[in-house]
C-alpha positions as CSV (number, residue, x, y, z in Angstrom):
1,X,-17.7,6.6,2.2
2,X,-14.3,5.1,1.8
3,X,-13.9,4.6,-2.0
4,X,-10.4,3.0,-3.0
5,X,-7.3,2.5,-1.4
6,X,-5.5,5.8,-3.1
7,X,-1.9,4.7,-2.2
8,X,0.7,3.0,0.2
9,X,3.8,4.7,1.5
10,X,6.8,3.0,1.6
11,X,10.0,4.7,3.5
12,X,13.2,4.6,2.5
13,X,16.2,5.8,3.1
14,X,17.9,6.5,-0.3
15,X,15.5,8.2,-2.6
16,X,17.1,7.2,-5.9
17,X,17.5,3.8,-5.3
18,X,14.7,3.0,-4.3
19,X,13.2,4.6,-7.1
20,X,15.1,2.7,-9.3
21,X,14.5,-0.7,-7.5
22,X,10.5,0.1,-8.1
23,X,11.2,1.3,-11.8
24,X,12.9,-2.6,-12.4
25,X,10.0,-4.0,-10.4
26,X,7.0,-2.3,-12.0
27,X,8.7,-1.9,-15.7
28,X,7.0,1.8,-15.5
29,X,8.4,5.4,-14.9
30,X,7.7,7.2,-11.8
31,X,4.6,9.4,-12.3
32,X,5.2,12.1,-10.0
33,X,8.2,13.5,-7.6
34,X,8.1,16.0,-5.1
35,X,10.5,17.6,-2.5
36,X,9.2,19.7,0.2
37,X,8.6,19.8,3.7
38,X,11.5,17.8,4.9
39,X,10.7,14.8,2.6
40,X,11.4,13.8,-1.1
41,X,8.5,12.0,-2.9
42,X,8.0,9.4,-6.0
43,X,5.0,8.0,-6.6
44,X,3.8,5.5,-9.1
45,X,0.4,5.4,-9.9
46,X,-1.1,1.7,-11.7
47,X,-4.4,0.9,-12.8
48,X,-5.9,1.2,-9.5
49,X,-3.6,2.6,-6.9
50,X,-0.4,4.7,-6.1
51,X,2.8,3.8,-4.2
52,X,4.6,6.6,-2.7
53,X,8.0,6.2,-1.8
54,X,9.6,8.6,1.0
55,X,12.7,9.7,2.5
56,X,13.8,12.3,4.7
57,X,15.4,15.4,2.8
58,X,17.4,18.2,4.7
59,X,16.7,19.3,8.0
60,X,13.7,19.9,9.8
61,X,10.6,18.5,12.0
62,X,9.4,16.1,9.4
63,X,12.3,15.3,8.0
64,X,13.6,14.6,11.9
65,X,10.4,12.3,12.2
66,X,11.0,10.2,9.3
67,X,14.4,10.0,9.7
68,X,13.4,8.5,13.5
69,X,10.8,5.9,12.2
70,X,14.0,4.9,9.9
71,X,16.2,4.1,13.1
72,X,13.6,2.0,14.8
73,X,11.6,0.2,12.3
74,X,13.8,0.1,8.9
75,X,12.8,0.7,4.9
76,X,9.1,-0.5,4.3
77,X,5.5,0.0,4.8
78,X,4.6,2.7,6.4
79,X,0.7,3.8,6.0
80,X,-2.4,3.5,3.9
81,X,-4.0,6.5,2.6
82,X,-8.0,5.6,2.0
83,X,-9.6,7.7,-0.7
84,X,-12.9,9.6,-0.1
85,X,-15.6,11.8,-2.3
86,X,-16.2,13.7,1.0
87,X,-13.8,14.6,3.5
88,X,-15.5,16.5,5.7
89,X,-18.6,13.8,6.2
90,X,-15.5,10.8,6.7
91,X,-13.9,13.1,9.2
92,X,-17.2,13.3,11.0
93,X,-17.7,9.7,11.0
94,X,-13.9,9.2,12.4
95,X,-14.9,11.3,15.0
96,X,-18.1,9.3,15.7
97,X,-16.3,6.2,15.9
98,X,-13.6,7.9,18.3
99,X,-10.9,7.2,15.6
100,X,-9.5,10.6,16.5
101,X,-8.6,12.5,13.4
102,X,-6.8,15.6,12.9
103,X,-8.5,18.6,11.5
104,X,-9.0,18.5,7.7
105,X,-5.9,20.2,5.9
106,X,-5.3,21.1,2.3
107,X,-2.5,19.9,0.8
108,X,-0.4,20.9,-2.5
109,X,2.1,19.0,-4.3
110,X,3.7,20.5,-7.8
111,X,5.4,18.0,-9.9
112,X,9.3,18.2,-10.3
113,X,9.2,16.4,-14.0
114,X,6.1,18.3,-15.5
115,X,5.4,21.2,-13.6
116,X,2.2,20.4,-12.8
117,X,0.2,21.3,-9.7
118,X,-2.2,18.7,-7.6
119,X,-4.2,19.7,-4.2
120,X,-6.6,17.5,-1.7
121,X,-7.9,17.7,1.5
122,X,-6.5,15.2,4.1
123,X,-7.0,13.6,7.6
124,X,-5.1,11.4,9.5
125,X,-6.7,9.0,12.2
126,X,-5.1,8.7,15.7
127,X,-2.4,5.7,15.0
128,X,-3.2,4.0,18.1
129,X,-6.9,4.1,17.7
130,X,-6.4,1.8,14.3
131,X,-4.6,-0.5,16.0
132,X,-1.1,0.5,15.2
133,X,-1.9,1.2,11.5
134,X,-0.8,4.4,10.5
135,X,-4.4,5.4,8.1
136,X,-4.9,8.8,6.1
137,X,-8.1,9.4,4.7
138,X,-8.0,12.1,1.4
139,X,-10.3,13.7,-1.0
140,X,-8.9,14.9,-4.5
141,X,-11.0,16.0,-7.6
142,X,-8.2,15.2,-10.3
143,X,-6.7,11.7,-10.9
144,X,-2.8,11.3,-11.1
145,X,-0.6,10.7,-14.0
146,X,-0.4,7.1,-14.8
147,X,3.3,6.0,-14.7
148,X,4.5,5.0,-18.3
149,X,5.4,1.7,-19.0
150,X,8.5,1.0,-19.8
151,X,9.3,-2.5,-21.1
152,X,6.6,-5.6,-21.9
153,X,5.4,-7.9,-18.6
154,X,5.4,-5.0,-15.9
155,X,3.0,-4.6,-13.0
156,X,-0.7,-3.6,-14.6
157,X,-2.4,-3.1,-10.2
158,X,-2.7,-3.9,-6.8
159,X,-4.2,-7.6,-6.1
160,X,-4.1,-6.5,-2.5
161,X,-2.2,-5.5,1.0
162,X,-2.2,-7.7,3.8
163,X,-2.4,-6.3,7.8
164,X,-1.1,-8.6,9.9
165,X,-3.3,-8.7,13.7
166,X,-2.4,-10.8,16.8
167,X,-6.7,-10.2,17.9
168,X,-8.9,-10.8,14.9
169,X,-12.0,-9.7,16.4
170,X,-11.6,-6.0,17.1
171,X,-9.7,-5.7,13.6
172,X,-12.5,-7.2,11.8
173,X,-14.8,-4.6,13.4
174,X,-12.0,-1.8,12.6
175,X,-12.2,-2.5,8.9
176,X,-15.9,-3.7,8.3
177,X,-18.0,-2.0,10.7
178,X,-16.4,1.1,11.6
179,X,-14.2,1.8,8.2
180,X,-17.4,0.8,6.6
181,X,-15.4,-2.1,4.0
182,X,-17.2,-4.6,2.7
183,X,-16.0,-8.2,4.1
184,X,-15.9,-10.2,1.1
185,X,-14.4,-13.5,2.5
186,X,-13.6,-14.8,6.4
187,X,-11.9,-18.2,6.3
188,X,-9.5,-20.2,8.4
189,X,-6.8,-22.8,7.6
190,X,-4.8,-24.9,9.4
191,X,-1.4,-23.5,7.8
192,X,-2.5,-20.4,6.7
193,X,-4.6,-19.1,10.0
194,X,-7.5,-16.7,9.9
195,X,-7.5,-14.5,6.4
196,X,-10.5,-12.1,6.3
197,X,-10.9,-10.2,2.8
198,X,-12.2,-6.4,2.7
199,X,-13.3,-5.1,-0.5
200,X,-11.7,-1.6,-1.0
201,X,-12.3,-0.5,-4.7
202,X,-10.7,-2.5,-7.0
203,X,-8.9,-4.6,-4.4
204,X,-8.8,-6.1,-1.1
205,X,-7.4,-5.4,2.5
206,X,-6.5,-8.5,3.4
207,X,-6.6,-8.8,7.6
208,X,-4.5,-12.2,8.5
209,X,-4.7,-13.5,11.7
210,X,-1.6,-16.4,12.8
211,X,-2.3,-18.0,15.9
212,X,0.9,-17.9,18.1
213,X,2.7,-15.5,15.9
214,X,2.4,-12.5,18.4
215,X,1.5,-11.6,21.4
216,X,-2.5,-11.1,22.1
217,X,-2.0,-7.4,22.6
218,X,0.6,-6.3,20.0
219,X,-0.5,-3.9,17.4
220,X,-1.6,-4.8,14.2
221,X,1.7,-3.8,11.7
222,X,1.1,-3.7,7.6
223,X,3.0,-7.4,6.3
224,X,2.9,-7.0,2.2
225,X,1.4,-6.4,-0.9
226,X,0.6,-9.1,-3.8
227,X,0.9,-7.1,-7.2
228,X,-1.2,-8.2,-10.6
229,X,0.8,-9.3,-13.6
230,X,-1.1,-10.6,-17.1
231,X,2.1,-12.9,-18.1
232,X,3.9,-14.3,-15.0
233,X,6.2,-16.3,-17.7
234,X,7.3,-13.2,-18.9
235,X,7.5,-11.1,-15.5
236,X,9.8,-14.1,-13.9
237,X,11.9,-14.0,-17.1
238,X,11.7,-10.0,-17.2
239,X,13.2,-9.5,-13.3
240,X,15.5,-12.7,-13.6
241,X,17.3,-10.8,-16.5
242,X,17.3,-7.5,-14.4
243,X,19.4,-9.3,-11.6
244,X,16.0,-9.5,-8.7
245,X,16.2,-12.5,-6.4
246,X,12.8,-13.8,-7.7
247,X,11.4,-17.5,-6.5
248,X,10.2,-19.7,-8.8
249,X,6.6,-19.5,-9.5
250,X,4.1,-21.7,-7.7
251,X,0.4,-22.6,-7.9
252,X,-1.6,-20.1,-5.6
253,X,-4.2,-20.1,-2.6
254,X,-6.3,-19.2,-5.3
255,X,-7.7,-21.8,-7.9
256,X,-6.2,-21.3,-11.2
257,X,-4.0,-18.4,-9.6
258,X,0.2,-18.8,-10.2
259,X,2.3,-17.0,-8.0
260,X,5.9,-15.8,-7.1
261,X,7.6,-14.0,-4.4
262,X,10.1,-11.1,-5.1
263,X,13.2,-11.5,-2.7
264,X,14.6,-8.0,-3.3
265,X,14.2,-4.6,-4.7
266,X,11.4,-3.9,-2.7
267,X,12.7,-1.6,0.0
268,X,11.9,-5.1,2.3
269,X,8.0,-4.6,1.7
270,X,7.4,-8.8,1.4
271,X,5.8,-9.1,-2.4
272,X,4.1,-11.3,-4.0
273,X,3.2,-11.3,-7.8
274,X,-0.1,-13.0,-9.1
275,X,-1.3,-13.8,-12.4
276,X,-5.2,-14.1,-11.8
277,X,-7.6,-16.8,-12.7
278,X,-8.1,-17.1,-16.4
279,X,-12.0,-17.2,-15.3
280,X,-11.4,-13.7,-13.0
281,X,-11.1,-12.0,-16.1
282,X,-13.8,-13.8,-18.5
């Protein structure tokens, strides 16, 4: 039902620079950008997701709403948009599993750099019903523009997004048995805490679980996305000369994973960069 994870939203208050913070970070052009309805949009589309960032713009109900989530919460991520061949039979299926959602709409979005014209259908799932997540679910016949690279060691995909949850149990069941993901992985570590891996497409919904962290009844919150580089050597050196606060890079959870954290730049979603296993790709 639920075929890839078609894009994150990250909010921000200043449009441009935050679209130039995620040009430095992904070494690609934005693919697509949008203003209407109270909000201005620039998406970036990789090998197997987008990112859209979004700010308020003018005046206006929406514009009002974002500019409100803003004021309590700050820049970062804001939702997950699930991808779908059939809308109307994953709307029925919310319903079924009392997600809520809100009738199916149709949506239209024409490109300020080409011109161009996309449409899907969309649903949203009541928030509190997925556990403090904010979840769209959409259906779209045509792919997005890629966004162009730009320079040599950029960002190729998502590795994955992490979900932070303070009750493991009922989350697990949220994303395997009633969003229908595939649990590839459930393990627990001493430092690390509970870490249960959903396959979604070509990468994983990672739902980690701290003992401690939070109270037992606070809503799960989205925590940060790990992006996919080929040359980590070359990525550290790339954003180093751009002027990002980057850490130095570090042997990963993973066997024969290296990793590094980016400090800023990010519109304070916490990010990771991973070079994979030699033997993920062979």
């Amino acid at each position: 039902m639920i075929t890839a994870l078609d894009h994150v939203v990250v909010l921000t208050g200043d449009i441009e620079a935050a679209t130039a913070a995620y040009e430095t970070l992904f070494a690609r052009s934005p693919a697509w950008k949008n203003v209407s309805d109270g909000a201005a949009r620039v998406l970036f589309t990789l090998d197997n997701t987008s990112v859209e960032l979004m700010a308020p713009s003018g005046e206006g109900e929406n514009a009002g709403r974002i500019r409100a989530v803003l004021a309590s919460q700050g820049e970062g991520l804001a939702s997950l948009c699930f991808r779908t061949n059939d809308i109307e039979k994953m709307h029925r299926r919310l319903e079924r599993l009392t997600l809520r959602p809100e009738p199916v709409s149709e949506v239209e979005s024409q490109d300020d750099i080409s011109g161009a014209t996309l449409s899907w259908k969309r649903t949203r799932a009541a928030t509190d019903a997925t556990r403090g997540v904010r979840m769209f679910f959409l259906e779209r016949e045509l792919e997005r523009p890629l966004s162009v690279r730009t320079q040599p060691a950029g960002i190729t995909a998502m590795d994955h997004v992490v979900v932070a949850t303070a009750d493991p149990e009922p989350a697990a069941a949220l994303y395997g048995a009633r969003l229908g993901l595939d649990m590839a992985l459930d393990r627990s570590h001493a430092d690390w805490g509970r870490l249960m891996f959903f396959r979604c497409g070509d990468l994983i919904v990672e739902v980690a679980h701290k003992p401690g962290k939070t109270e037992a009844d606070a809503p799960d919150r989205l925590r940060g996305i790990c992006w996919r580089v080929t040359d980590i050597d070359a990525t550290h050196a790339r954003l180093v000369a751009a002027g990002v606060d980057v850490s130095e890079i570090r042997t990963g959870r993973k066997p024969g994973t290296r990793v590094m954290t980016v400090r800023t730049g990010t519109c304070s979603v916490p990010t990771l960069l991973v070079q994979p296993s030699p033997l993920a790709s062979a």
